[in-house]
Structure formats: C-alpha cells, structure tokens
N, C-alpha and C positions, 0 to 999 in steps of 0.2 A: 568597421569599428566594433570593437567588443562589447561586448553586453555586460553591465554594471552587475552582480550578486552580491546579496544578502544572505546569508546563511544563518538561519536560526534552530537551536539544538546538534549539537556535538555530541552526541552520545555516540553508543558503536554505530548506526544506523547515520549518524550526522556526518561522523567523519569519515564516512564509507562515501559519503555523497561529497563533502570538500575533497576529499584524492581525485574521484571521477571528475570533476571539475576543473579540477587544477590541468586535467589532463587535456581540456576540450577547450582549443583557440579561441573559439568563438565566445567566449564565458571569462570574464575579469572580477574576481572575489573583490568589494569594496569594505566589507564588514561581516562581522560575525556576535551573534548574540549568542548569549547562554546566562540561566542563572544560578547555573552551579557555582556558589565559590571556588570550590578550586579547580573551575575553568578562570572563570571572572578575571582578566590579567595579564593572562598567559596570551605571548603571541602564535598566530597561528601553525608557524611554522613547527614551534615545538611543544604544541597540544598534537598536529600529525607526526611530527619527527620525518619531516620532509620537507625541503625548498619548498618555500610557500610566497606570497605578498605579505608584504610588511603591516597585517594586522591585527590591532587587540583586539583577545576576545571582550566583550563589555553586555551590558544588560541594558544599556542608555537607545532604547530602541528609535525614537525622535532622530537623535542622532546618527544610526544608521542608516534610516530612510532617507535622510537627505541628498547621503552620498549618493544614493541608487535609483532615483527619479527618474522616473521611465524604464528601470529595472526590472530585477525578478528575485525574489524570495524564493529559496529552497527549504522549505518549512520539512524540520522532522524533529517536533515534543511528543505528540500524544495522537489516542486513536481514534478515541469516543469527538465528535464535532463539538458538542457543548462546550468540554472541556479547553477548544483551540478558536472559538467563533471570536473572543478579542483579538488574539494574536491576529489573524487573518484580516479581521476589520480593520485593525489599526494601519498594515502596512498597505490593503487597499486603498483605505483613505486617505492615505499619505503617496499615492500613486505610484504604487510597486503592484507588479503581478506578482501571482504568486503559485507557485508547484509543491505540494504535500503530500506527505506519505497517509495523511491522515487518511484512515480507510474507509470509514463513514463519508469520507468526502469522496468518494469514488463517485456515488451515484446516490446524491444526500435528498432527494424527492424522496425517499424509500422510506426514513426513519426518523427525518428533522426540513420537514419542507416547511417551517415558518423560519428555520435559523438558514436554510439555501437560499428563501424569496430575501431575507435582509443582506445577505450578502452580496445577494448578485444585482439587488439595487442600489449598493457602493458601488461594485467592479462597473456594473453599466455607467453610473454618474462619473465614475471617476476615468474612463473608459480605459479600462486594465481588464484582465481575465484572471479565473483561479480555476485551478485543477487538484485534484485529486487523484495519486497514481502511484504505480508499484511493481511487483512482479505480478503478487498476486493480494488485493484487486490491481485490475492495472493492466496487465496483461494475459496470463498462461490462462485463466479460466474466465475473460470475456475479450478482449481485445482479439485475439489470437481465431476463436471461434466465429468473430464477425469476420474473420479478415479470410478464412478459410469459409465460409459462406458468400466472398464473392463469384466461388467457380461450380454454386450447385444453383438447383433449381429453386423452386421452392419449399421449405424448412419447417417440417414437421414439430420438431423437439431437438433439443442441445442434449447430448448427457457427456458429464466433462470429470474425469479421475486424478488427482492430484497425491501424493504420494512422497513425505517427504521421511528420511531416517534422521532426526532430530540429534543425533550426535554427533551432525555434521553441521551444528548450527551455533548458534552464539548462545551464553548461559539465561542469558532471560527470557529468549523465546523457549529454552525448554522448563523453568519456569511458569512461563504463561501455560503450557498444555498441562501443567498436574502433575509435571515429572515428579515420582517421589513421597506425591501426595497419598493419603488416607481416601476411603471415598468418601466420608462428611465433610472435608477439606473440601474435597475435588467441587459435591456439587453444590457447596456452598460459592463458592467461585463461579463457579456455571451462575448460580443464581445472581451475583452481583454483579457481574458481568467482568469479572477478573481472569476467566479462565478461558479458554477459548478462541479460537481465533476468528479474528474481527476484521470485519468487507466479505463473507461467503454470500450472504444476501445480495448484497451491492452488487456482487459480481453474476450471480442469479440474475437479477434484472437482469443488468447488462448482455448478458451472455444471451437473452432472449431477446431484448430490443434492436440488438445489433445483425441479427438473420431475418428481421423484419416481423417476428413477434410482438404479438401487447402483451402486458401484464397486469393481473387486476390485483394481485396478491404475493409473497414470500413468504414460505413458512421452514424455521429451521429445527434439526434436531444436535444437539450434544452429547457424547455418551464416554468413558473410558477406555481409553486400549490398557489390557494386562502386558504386563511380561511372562513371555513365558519362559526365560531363565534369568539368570541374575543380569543385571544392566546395570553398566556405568557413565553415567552421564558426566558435565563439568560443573567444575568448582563443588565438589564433594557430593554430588548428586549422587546416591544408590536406590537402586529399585530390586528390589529381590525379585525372587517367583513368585509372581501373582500379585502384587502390586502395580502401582495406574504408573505407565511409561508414555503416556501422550492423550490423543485427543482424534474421536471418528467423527468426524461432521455431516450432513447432508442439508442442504439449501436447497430448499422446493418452488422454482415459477411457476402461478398458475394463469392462464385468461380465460374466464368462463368453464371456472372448475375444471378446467383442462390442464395436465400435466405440460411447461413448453419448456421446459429447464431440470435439468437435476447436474448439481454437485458436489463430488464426491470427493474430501477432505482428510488425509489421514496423515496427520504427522506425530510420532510417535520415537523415542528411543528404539532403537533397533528394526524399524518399520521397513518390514521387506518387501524387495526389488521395487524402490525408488521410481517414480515414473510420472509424468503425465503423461494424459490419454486424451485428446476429444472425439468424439464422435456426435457428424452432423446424420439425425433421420430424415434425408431427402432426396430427390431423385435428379443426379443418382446421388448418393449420397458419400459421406468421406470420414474417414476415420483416421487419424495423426498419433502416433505414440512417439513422445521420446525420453528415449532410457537414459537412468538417471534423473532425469527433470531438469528444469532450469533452477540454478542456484539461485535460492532466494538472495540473501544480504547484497553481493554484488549488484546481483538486476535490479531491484531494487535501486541503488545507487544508480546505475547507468540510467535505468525508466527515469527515474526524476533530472538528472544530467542532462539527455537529450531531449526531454519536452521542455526544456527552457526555452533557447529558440522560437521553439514551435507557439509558445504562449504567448511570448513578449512581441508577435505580430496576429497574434488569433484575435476574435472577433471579442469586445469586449462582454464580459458578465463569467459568469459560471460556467462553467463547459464539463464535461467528459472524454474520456480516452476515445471512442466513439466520435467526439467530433475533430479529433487530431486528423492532417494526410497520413498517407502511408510513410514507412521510411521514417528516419531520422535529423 
C-alpha cells in the first residue's frame, strides 16, 4: 500500500521534490499546502505542468493532515529551524512524519537543542519521526563520508571539498551567495544570516560523528569569491571584474581543541572545476573525488524522495541522515 504525502511549499525546491515523488510507487501525494496566493487554488497538476493526482493546492493545513495520518510531510519553506519549528510541530502532532530540507534541521543539537528537545517530544509522543536532509547537509559532505569510513580503520580527521559553479543553479541560490552584491551588501548579509549557505556546521558535526568522532565545538568562516572577469548570472544578474560572484565557506569540528573535521564550501558564478572531494586521515585511509559534483536542486529532491519510506517505519522522535540504513 502506498504511503499517504503531504507536500508543503512549492517553490522551485518544492516542486522539484512533488516530480520526484510522483515518480516513486511507493509514495501517493494526498495534499499540498502552500501560502502563496498564486499557488492557493491551483491544482497540482498544473502548478508542475505534469499528470499529477487530483489535488488542490490549499493553506488549510488541519485539513491536509487528515488525509495523511500515519503519513509523511515533505517539508520545503525555509532554512533557519525557528523560522519552521510550527510547521513541523503542527503536522507531528497531527501524526504525520515528516522529511525537510530545512538545513539547521540536519543536525539541530548544534544550534537550537531547546526547539530539537520539543520537537522530538511530539514525534516520540506522537510516535512519528522527523528528519532533516538534502544533498548537502544531507549527504555529499556528512552522509557520504560516514558511509565511506565503513572500510577504514580508525579516523583521524574528515576533510571534505565541495565546489559548486553557481550558474548552473537556480536564481535564488545565486542570490543567497552575494551574486552581484557590493561588499557592505555582502557582509551585512553574512551578518544577518541572509547570505551564505546554511547546514555547513551541521554537516561538520556530522561529517565527524559519523567516523566515530566527538565533537565539543563548530566554528565557521564566511568570505567573498571575486570575479575575475565579467560574469553573467540569471534573471539579470551581472558581476563585472572584481565584483563578489559567490561565496568561500569553511566549517571547523573540534573535540578537545583538536581539529576532526574541515569543510570546504565554494559556490561561486564561474567557480572552477566543479567537484567534490572527501578525504578520510586514517589507516589506511581514502580519498573519493567526483568531477563535476553532485547536482544539488535534483538530489536534493531525490534525498527527500527516498527518506520517506525510510521515515515513515524509523524509530520514533528526531533522527539524522546517520541514523538512516544504507540504500534507498
């Protein structure tokens, strides 16, 4: 029997994730929320412009819990946890699991452990689970690195290279990095936390607890990539020479002042040769490059896709990527 979905937010990331769904047997869309008016109304099929189920999009969230009792939520509004801990509460306590792209919710003890303890004593009472998950957090820089730390010894330090050319992305992620921006724009953003991409910490953790690391601390840096010739981004974006075309990140683990994580974040307009990298220090140790990288927006959509399943029979309360099987 198929597994009852709720889909909440349609935006480009939402309906990335209702196509992937439509596409996966196992998964039956019952409802869709959104509160954009000029979603509000529209049936699903021609907000995707694709054979879909015959449903309205609507904002009446009551309502679509009902349909999906003993369900799953594919949650994708927002990044920051504060900003989503209703959304999430409401449909746990209306006994829906739920799967988020929210990236604070990767690995939410790190940044907001009094809004992860209330949530996860819904999901426990209500006994549902919620996850938090993606490409990246989610996968390419902690998931991926636990999973390639089952064939070493023991694990030194993680150091993990992520590398994306952002004109191969959607307009609002290049956006979010400064595309275009001034530098008092830029690090006024930095400072509000508009700018920047959001789960490098989380995945830090991650990325050290999952080779069998502790962690007593994360500390991150934010800085500007220039252009160094003229850049054309979308929907009217220009960057001349010497102007900010993205965004250099580094996320630092530490346990006992000891370095057991570094990641390394660059997405950027024009950001050359594209790649992730990880590399495990241990004996023996292992190192994985692959060219090009993994597409975010897609994976993304698929990571949330195929952890439904995998939720809608996990152990109830809050969990991580980490505590998923292998496989899909």
């Amino acid at each position: 029997m198929a597994i009852p979905v709720i889909l909440m937010g349609l935006g480009t990331i939402g309906r990335a994730i209702a196509r992937a769904a439509l596409a996966k047997p196992e998964l039956q869309i019952v409802a869709a929320l959104d509160l954009d008016p000029a979603r509000v109304g529209l049936r699903l099929s021609e907000l995707l412009d694709a054979p879909a189920p015959d449903v309205l999009v609507t904002r009446d969230a009551p309502a679509a819990f009902k349909k999906a009792l003993g369900g799953v939520m594919l949650h994708a509004t927002q990044s920051r946890l504060e900003q989503v801990e209703g959304e999430l509460a409401q449909a746990l306590s209306a006994g829906v699991s739920v799967v988020s792209t929210c990236e604070e919710l990767a690995y939410p003890w790190l940044r907001n452990p009094e809004i992860a303890e209330r949530l996860d004593k819904i999901a426990q009472k209500k006994k549902v689970a919620l996850l938090g998950t993606g490409v990246n957090p989610g996968f390419v820089l902690d998931r991926l690195p636990a999973t390639l730390g089952s064939v070493v010894g023991q694990v030194e330090r993680v150091r993990a290279l992520r590398i994306v050319d952002a004109r191969t992305r959607r307009v609002e992620l290049q956006r979010k990095i400064g595309a275009g921006m001034n530098e008092e724009e830029f690090e006024r953003g930095v400072d509000d936390g508009t700018i920047g991409h959001i789960g490098l910490m989380e995945s830090a953790a991650l990325a050290a607890l999952g080779v069998g690391l502790e962690v007593d601390e994360v500390e991150e840096s934010i800085d500007a990539m220039e252009a160094d010739e003229d850049m054309q981004g979308a929907d009217g974006i220009f960057v001349p020479r010497g102007g900010i075309v993205g965004v250099h990140q580094i996320a630092k683990a530490f346990h006992a002042k000891k370095e057991v994580a570094q990641l390394e974040l660059i997405i950027a307009l024009g950001a050359i040769e594209p790649r992730d990298e990880i590399e495990l220090f241990a004996n023996p140790g292992v190192k994985l490059i692959i060219p090009g990288g993994v597409q975010g927006d897609s994976a993304t959509a698929w990571a949330i896709v195929h952890a439904a399943p995998l939720v809608s029979t996990a152990q109830p309360g809050l969990i991580t990527v980490l505590d998923l099987p292998a496989g899909r």
